[in-house]
ChimeraX commands (.cxc) that place a marker at each C-alpha (Angstrom):
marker #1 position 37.16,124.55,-54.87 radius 0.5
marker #1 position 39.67,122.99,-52.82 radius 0.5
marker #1 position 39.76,119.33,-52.20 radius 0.5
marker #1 position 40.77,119.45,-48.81 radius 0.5
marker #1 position 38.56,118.01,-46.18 radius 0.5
marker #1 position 38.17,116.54,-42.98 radius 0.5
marker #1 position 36.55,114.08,-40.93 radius 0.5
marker #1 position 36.56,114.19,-36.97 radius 0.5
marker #1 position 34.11,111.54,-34.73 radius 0.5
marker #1 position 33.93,111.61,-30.67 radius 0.5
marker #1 position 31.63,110.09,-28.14 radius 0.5
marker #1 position 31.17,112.95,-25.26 radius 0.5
marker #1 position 29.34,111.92,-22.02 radius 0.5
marker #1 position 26.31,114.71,-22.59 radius 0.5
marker #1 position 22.99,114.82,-24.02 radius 0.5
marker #1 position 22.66,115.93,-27.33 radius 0.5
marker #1 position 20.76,118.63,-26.07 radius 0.5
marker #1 position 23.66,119.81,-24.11 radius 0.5
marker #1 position 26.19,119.28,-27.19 radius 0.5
marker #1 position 23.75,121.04,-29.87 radius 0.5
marker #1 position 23.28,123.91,-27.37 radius 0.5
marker #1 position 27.44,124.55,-27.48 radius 0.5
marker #1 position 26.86,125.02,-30.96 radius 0.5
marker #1 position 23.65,127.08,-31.24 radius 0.5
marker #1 position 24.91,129.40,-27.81 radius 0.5
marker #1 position 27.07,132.46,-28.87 radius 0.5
marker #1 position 29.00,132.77,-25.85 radius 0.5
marker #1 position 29.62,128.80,-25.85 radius 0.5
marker #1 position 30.53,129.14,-29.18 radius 0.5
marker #1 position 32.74,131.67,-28.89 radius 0.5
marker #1 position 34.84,129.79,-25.65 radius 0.5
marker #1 position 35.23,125.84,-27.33 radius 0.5
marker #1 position 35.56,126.68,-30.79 radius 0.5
marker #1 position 39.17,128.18,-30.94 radius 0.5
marker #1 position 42.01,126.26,-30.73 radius 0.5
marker #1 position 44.10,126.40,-27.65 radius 0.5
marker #1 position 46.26,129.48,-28.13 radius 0.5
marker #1 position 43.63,131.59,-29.79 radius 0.5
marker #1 position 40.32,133.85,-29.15 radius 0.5
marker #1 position 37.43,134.26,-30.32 radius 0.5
marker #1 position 35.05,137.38,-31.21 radius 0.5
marker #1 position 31.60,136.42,-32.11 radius 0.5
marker #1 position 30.61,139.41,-33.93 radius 0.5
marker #1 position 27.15,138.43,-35.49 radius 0.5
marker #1 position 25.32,134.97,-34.79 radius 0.5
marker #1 position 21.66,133.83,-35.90 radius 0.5
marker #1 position 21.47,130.64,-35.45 radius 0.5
marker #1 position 18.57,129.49,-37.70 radius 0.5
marker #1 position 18.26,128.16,-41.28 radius 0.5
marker #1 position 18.95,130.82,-43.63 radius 0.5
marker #1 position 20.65,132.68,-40.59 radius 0.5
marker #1 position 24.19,134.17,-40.85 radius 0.5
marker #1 position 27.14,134.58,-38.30 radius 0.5
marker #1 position 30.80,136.30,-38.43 radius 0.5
marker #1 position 33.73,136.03,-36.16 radius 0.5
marker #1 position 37.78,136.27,-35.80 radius 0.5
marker #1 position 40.02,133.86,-34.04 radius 0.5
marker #1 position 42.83,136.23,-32.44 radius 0.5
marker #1 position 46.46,134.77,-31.54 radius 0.5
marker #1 position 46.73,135.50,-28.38 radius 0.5
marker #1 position 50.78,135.53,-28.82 radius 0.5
marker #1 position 50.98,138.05,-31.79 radius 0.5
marker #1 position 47.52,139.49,-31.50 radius 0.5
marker #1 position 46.89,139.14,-35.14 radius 0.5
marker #1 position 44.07,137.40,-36.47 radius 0.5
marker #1 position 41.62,136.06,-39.30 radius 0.5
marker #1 position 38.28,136.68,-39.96 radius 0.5
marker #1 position 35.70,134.55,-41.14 radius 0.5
marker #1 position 31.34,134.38,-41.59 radius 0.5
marker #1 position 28.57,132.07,-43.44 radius 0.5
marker #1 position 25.33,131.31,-43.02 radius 0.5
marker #1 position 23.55,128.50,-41.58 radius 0.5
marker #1 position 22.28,126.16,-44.12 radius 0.5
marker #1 position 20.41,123.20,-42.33 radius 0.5
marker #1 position 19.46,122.67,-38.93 radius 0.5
marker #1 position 17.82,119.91,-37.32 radius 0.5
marker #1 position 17.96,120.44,-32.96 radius 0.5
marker #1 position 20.11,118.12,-31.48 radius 0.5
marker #1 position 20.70,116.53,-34.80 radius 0.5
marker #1 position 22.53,118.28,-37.06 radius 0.5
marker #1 position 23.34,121.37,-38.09 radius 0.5
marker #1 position 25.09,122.03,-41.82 radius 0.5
marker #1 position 26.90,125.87,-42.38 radius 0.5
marker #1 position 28.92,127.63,-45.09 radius 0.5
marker #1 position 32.89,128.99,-43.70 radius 0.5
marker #1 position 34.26,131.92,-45.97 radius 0.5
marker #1 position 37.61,133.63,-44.89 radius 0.5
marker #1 position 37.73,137.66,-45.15 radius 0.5
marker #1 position 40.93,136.82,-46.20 radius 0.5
marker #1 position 41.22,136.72,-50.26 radius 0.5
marker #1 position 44.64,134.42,-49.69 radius 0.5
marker #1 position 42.25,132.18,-48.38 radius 0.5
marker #1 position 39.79,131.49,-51.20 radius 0.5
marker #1 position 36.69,129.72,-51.56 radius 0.5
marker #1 position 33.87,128.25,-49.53 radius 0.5
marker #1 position 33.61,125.43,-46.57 radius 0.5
marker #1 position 30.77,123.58,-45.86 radius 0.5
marker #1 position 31.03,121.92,-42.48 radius 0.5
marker #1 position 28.35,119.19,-41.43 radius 0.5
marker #1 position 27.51,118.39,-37.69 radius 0.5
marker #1 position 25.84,114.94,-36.81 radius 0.5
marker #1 position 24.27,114.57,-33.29 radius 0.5
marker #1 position 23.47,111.41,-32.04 radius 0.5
marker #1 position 22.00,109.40,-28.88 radius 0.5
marker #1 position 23.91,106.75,-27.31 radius 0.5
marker #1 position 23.60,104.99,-24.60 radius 0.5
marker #1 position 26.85,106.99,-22.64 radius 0.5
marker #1 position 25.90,110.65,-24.20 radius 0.5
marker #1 position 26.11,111.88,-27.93 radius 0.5
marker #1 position 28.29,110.47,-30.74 radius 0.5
marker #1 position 29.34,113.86,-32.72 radius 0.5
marker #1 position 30.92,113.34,-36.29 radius 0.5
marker #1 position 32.09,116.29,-38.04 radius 0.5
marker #1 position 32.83,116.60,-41.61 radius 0.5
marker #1 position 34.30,120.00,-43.25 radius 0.5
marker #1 position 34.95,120.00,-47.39 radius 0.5
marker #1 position 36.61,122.97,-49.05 radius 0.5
marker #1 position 39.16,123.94,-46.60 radius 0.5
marker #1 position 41.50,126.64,-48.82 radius 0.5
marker #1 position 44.89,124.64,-50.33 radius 0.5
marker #1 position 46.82,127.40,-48.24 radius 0.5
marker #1 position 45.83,125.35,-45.31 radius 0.5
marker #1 position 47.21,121.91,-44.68 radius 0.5
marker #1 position 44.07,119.85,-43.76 radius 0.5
marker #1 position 46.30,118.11,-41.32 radius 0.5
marker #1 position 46.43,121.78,-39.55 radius 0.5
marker #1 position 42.97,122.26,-39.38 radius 0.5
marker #1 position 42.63,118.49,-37.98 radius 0.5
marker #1 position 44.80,119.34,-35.36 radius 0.5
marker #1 position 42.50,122.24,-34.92 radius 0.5
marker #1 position 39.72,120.79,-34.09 radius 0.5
marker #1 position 40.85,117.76,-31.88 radius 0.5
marker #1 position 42.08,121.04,-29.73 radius 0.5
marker #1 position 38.60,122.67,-30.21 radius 0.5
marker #1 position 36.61,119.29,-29.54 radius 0.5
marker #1 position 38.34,118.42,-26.84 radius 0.5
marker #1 position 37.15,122.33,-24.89 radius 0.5
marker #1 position 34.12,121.37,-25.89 radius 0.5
marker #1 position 34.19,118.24,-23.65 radius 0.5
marker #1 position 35.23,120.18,-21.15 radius 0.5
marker #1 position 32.23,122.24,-21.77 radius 0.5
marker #1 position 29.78,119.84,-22.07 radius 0.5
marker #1 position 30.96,117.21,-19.97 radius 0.5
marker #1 position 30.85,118.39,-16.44 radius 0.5
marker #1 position 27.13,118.44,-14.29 radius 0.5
marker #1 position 27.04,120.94,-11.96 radius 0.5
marker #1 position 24.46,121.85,-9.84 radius 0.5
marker #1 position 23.47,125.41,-9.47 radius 0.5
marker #1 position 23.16,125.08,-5.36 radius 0.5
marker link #1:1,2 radius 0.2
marker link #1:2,3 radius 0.2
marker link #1:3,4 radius 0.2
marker link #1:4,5 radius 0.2
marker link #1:5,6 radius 0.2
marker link #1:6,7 radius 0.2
marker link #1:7,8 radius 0.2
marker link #1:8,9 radius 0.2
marker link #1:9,10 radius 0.2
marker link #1:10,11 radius 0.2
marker link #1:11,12 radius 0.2
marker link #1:12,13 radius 0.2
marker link #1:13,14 radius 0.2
marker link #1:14,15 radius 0.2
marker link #1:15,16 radius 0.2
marker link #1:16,17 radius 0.2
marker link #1:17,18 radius 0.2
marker link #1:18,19 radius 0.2
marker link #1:19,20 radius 0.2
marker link #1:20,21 radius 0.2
marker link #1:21,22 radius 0.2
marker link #1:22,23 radius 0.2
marker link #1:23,24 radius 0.2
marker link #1:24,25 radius 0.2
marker link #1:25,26 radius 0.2
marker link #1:26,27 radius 0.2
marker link #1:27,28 radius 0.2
marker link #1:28,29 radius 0.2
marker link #1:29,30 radius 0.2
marker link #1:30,31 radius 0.2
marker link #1:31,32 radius 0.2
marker link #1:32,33 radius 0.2
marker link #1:33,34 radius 0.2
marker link #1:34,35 radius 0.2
marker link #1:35,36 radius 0.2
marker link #1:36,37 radius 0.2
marker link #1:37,38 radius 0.2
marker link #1:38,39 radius 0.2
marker link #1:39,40 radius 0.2
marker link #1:40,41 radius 0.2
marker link #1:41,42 radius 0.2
marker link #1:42,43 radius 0.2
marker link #1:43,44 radius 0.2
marker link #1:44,45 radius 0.2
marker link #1:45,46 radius 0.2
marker link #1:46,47 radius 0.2
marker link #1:47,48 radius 0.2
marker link #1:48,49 radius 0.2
marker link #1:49,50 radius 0.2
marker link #1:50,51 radius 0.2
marker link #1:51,52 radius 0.2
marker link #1:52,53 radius 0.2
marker link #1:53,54 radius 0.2
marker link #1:54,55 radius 0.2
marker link #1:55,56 radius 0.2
marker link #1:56,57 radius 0.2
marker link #1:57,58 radius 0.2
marker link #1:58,59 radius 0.2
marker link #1:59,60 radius 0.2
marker link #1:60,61 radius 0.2
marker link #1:61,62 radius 0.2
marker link #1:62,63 radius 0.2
marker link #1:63,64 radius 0.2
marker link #1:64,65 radius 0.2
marker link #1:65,66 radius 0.2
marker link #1:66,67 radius 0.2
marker link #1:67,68 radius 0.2
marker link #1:68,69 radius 0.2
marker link #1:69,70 radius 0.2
marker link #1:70,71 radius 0.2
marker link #1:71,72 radius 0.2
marker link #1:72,73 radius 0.2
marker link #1:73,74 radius 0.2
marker link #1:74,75 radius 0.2
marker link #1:75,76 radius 0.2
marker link #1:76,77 radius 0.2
marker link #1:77,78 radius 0.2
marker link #1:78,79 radius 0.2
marker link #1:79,80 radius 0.2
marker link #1:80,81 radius 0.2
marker link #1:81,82 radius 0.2
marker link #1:82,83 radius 0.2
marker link #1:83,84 radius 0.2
marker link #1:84,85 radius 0.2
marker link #1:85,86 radius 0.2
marker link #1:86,87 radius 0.2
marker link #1:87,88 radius 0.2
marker link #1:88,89 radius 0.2
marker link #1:89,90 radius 0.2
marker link #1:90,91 radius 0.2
marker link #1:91,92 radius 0.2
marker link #1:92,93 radius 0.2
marker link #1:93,94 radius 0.2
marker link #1:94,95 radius 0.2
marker link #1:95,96 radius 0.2
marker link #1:96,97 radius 0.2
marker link #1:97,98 radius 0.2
marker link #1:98,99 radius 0.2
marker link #1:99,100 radius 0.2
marker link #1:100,101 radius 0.2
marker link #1:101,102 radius 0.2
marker link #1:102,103 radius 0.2
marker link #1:103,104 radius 0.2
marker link #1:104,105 radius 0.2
marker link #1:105,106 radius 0.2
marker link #1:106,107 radius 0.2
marker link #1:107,108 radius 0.2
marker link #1:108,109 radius 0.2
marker link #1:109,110 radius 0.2
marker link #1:110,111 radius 0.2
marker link #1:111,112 radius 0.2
marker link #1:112,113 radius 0.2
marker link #1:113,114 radius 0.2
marker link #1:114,115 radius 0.2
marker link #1:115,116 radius 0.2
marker link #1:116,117 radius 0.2
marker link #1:117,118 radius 0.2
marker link #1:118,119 radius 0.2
marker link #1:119,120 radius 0.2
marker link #1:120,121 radius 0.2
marker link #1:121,122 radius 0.2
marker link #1:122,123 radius 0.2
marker link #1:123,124 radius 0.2
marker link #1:124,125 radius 0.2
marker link #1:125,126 radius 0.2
marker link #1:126,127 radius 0.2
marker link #1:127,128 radius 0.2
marker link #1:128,129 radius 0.2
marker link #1:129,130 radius 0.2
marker link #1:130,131 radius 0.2
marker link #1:131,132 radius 0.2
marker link #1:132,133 radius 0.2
marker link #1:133,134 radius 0.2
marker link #1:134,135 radius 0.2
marker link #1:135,136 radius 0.2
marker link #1:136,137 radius 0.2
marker link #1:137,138 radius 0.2
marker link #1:138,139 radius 0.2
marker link #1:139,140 radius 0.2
marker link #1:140,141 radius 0.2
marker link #1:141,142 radius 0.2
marker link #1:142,143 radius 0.2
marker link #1:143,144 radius 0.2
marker link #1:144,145 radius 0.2
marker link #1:145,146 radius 0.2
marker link #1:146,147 radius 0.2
marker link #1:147,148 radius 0.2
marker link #1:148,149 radius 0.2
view
């Protein structure tokens, strides 16, 4: 197992409601999660304990992609949520576990976000850049109130 990991922490002006539901929502999911420059393809997604998902990011400048699944390990709502990341792609060996903390505060959530495992082949600085670009959609997700009238 690699020893590559990651730590990421935000404040974002929304309920944890709001926040946990960009996680547990497939077609959320599937527009915050990629960073800028890529898509995503939810292919499979139950969200529950025990439950499984599977899904490519595609560069949308060369069209090629990775692939990627794992299965949902612990979830608390609007608390925390705790999943396994395995690549389809054997140069990319071994197992992530990436750990989601929700919490209540007095401007929104506080989010911290912890991944362990991330595959040697891929600087953890890379993947930290990553996900500032993927946390930072999801504030622009989350974030905005608007009214359905």
């Amino acid at each position: 197992m690699s020893n590559n990991s990651l730590t990421l922490h935000r404040v974002l002006k929304a309920s944890p409601e709001k926040v946990f539901r960009a996680f547990s929502d497939q077609k959320a999911l599937s527009w915050w999660i990629p960073p800028y420059g890529f898509l995503c393809e939810v292919h499979q997604m139950e969200f529950k304990e025990g439950g499984s998902y599977k899904m490519s990011f595609i560069n949308f400048s060369t069209g090629n992609g990775h692939s990627f699944g794992g299965k949902y390990l612990e979830i608390k709502p609007n608390e925390f949520i705790k999943n396994t990341d395995t690549f389809d792609d054997p140069n990319l060996p071994g197992e992530m576990i990436t750990y989601v903390w929700l919490k209540k505060v007095s401007c929104g959530t506080e989010i911290k976000i912890t991944q362990e495992g991330i595959p040697s082949a891929i600087p953890s600085e890379m993947c930290y850049l990553g996900w500032q670009e993927s946390l930072d959609k999801l504030k622009k997700l989350v974030e905005p109130e608007i009214p359905d009238a």
